[in-house]
N, C-alpha and C positions, 0 to 999 in steps of 0.2 A: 203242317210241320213235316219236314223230310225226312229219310232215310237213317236207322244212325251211321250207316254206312258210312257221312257224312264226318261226322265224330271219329272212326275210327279209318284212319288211312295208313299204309303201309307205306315206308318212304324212307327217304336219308335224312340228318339232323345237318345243320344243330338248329334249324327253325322251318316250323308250318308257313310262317308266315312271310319268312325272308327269304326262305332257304325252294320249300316244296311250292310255295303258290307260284314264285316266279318261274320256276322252272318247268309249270305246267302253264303258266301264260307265254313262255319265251315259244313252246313247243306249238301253239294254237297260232301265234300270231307267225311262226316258222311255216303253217298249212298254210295259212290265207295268202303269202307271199313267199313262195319257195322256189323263185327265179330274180330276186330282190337281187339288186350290183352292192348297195351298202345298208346297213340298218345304224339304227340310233336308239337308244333306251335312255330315258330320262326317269331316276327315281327320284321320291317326294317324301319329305316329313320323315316319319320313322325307319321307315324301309330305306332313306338315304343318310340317316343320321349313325344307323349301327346296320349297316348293308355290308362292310367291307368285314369287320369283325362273326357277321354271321354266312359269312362267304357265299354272300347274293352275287356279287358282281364273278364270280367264278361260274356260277350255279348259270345264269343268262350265257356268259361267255363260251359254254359247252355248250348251248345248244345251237346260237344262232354263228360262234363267228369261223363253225367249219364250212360255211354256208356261204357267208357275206361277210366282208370288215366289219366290225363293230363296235360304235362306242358309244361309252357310257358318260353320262350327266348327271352330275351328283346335287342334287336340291334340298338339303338338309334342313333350309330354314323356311321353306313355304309349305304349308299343308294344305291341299286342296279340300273342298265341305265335305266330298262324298266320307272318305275315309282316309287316315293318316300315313297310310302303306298306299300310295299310289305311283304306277308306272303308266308312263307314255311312249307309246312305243313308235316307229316311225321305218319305213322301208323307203328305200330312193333306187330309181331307174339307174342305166348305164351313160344318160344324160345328169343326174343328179338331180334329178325332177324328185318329188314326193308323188309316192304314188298312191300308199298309206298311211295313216296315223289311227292307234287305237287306243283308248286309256280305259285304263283297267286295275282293280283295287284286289291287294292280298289281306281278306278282311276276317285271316284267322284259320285254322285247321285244314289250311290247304285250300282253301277254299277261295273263288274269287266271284267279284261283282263287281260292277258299274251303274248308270243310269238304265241302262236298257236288257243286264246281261243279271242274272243274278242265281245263282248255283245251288242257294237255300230257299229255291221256289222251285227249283225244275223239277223235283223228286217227293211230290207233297203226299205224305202216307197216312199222316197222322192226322185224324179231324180234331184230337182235344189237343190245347197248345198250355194246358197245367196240368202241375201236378194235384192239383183241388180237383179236379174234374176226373183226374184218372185215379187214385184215392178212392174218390166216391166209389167209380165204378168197380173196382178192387174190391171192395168192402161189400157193395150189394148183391155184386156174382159171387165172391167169393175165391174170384180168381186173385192171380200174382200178377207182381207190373210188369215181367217179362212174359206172360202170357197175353198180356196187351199186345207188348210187341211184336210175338208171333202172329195174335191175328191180324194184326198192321202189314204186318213185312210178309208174313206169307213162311212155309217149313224152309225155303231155301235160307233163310238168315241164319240158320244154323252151321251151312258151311261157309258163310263166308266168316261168321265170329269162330266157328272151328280153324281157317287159316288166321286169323287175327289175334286168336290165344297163340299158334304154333310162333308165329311172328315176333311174340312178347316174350316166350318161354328163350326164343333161341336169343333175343338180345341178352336177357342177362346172362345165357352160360356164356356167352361170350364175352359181356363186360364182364366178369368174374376170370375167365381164362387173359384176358388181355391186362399188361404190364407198361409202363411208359409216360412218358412227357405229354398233357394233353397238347393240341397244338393251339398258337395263338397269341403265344407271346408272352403269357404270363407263369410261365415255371411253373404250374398245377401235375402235381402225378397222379396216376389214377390212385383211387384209395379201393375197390370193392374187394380186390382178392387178400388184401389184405385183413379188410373189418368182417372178412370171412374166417380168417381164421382164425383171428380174435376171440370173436363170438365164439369159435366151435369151446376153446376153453373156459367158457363161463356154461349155468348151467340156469335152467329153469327161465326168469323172467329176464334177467341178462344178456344169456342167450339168443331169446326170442327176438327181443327187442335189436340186437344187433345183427342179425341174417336179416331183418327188413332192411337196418341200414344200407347192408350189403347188397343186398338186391336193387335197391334204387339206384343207390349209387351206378352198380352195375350198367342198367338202361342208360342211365344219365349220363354217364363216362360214354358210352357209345353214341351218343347222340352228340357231346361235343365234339368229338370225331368225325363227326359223318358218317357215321353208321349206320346200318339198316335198325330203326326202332318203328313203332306205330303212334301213333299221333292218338292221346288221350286225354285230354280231347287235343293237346296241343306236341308240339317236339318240346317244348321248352318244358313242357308237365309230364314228359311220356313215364318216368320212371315210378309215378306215385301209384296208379293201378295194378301193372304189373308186379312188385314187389309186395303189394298187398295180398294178390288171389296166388303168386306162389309160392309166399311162406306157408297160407292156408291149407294153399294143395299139400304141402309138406309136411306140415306139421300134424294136419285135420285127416289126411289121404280121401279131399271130397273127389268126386268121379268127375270127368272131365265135362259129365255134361250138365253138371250143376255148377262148374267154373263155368260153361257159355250161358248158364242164365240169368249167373251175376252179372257178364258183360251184357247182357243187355239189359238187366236193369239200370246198371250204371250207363249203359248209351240215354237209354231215356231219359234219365235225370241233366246227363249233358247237353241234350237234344234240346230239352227245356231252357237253359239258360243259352244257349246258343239261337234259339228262337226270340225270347223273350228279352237279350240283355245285347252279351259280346262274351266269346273267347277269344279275344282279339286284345293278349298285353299292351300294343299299340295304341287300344282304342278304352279299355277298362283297369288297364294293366293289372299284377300279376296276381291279382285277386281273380281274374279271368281266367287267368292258366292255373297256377298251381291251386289257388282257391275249388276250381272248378273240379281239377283233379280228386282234388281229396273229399269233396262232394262223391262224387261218383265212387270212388273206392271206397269211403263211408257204406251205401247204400248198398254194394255190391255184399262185404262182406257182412253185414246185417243182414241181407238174405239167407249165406248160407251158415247162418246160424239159427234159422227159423225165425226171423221177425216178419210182425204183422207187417201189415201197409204203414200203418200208422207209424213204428217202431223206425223202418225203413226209411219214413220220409224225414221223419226225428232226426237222425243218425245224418242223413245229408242235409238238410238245415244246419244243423252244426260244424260241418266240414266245411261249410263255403262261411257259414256267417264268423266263424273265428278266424276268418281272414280278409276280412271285411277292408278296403281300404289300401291294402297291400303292393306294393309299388313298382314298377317295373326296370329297373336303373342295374341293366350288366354293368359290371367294370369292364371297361375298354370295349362294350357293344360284343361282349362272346359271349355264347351260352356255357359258362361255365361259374363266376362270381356274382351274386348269391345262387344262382340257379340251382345247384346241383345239389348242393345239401338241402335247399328248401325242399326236393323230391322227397330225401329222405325225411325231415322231418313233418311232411304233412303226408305221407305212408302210416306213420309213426300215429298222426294225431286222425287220420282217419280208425286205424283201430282202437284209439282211444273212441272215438265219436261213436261207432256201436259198441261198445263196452256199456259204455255211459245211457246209450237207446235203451238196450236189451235190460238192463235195469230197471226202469222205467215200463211206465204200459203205453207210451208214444204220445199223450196228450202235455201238450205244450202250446203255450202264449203265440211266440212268432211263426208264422210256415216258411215253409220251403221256398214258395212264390214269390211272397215278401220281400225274403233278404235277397234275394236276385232281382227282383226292382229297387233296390236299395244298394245292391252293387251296381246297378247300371246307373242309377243316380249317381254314385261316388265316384264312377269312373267318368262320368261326364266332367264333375267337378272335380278333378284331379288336373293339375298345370301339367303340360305337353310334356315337360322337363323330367316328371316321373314316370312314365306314357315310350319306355323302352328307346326313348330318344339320347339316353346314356348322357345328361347333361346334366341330372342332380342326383340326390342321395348316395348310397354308393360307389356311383360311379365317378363321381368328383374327389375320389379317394387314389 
């Protein structure tokens, strides 16, 4: 199992998958041919069906056509086997010869793969790929799941989740300071600095409960923007983690280095379903993204309330498995309709899920493992249509 490095990437929104993979595939396939006369990109399936609304084809156009003319091919209704997000990419001589073609798959958190290339092997840290196996080992050492992590990843993973909290902290003072028409076409205003000050006038569980709205919302407004958020595991889910560990910070005042050991327990719990399943809406839909998210912020803030292992895996079991099934259908292909309030509300239902753990002594019927092969099951058997191709459920509204 790789890095969670992997999991958590620093980047502009409003998609991992549309937005950040292609533009680190345009930039790869820019090295190997960076005397090209003209290029061609042809996108596939998901990635051409809601590419224009997640401002893919801008995101390619910046990198390759200050370089080379460049145009795009929109294939909305073919889906290649490997994966549903795929591009083909092509450069041509000053004769219009081909010189290159590469195809290549955006198969989620920024991440890319193909037949021969694959990005969730190159970084292999982890030899246990469950959470059943790392549990065990929890429980017999005695240690924590982010003390796994450390001895996986080695003390440097400290500063890099130390810049990946600063990263998350500053997206929402900023979605919270920022006012305005999201863009996209569909008249959405942001709402965070608002349901911020809302909140401030209630008091107690009201209160609470609405600075998380706000905060989510916050990341999420800034990610439909295109703004700088961190991918948790996904752009489309960035705002569920963050607004989870900074209400905590806020409210709880934990030390900032027991916020990086919730990020990494919550990396591991991501790591696992990104190993073992998809965070790839495209591929599981939106049971992968915000599903996954609120897993992870589940686990995160069950740590720093003192939960066992057991407690901790409780608490994310129930963050993913209450979203079991969950669809992936923007209106008009933006990350904005259901997107954004589903941040807020699976923030929301992550602190319900360790509420609900810490209750409890963590024994329970289903595991963690389970319902993540149970998502990957139901994202298999999920029609294309709900699978972020904007062609049913919501977005036929």
């Amino acid at each position: 199992m790789e890095s969670i490095r992997q999991i958590y990437r620093i980047g502009h929104g409003p998609s991992s998958s549309h937005t950040m993979g292609p533009l680190r595939a345009s930039k790869m396939f820019l090295a190997r041919n960076p005397i090209a006369a003209r290029m061609e990109v042809t996108l596939y399936g998901s990635l051409a069906a809601t590419g224009k609304g997640h401002m893919t084809d801008a995101t390619i156009l910046e990198i390759l056509s200050p370089h080379a003319p460049t145009t795009l091919v929109w294939e909305p209704k073919i889906f290649l086997p490997f994966h549903s997000n795929g591009l083909l990419y092509k450069a041509f001589d000053d004769q219009d010869q081909l010189i290159d073609e590469w195809t290549i798959y955006s198969v989620g958190g920024g991440s890319l793969a193909n037949e021969e290339f694959d990005e969730s092997k190159t970084n292999s840290v982890y030899e246990m790929e469950t959470i059943k196996e790392i549990q065990t080992w929890c429980e017999t050492t005695g240690s924590s799941y982010w003390e796994y992590v450390e001895q996986c990843e080695g003390p440097e993973i400290w500063d890099y989740l130390r810049e990946i909290w600063h990263a998350m902290e500053t997206s929402i003072r900023n979605g919270l300071e920022t006012e305005g028409i999201i863009p996209g076409g569909l008249g959405l205003r942001r709402k965070a600095c608002n349901y911020l000050i809302r909140a401030k006038g209630y008091s107690n569980a009201m209160r609470s409960r609405g600075l998380v709205y706000a905060y989510a919302l916050a990341v999420s407004e800034e990610n439909a923007c295109g703004g700088q958020i961190v991918t948790a595991p996904t752009c489309g889910s960035c705002g569920v983690i963050p607004s989870v560990l900074y209400h905590l910070r806020e409210t709880r005042e934990f030390t900032e280095s027991r916020i990086l050991r919730s990020l990494a327990t919550a990396g591991l719990f991501g790591n696992i379903v990104r190993t073992n399943a998809s965070i790839s809406g495209a591929e599981v839909g939106c049971q992968g993204e915000v599903g996954v998210a609120c897993a992870m912020a589940a686990a995160a803030a069950c740590q720093l309330f003192g939960g066992t292992a057991a407690q901790i895996e409780y608490a994310a079991e129930m963050g993913l498995e209450h979203h079991l099934g969950l669809t992936c259908d923007p209106v008009c292909g933006l990350v904005q309709i259901p997107c954004i309030e589903r941040n807020a509300f699976a923030a929301a239902r992550a602190l319900d899920a360790n509420t609900f753990s810490t209750f409890s002594d963590g024994r329970h019927r289903v595991s963690f493992d389970q319902v993540v092969e149970v998502m990957r099951q139901t994202g298999n058997d999920l029609p294309s249509l709900y699978k972020e191709t904007s062609e049913g459920g919501l977005a036929k509204i």
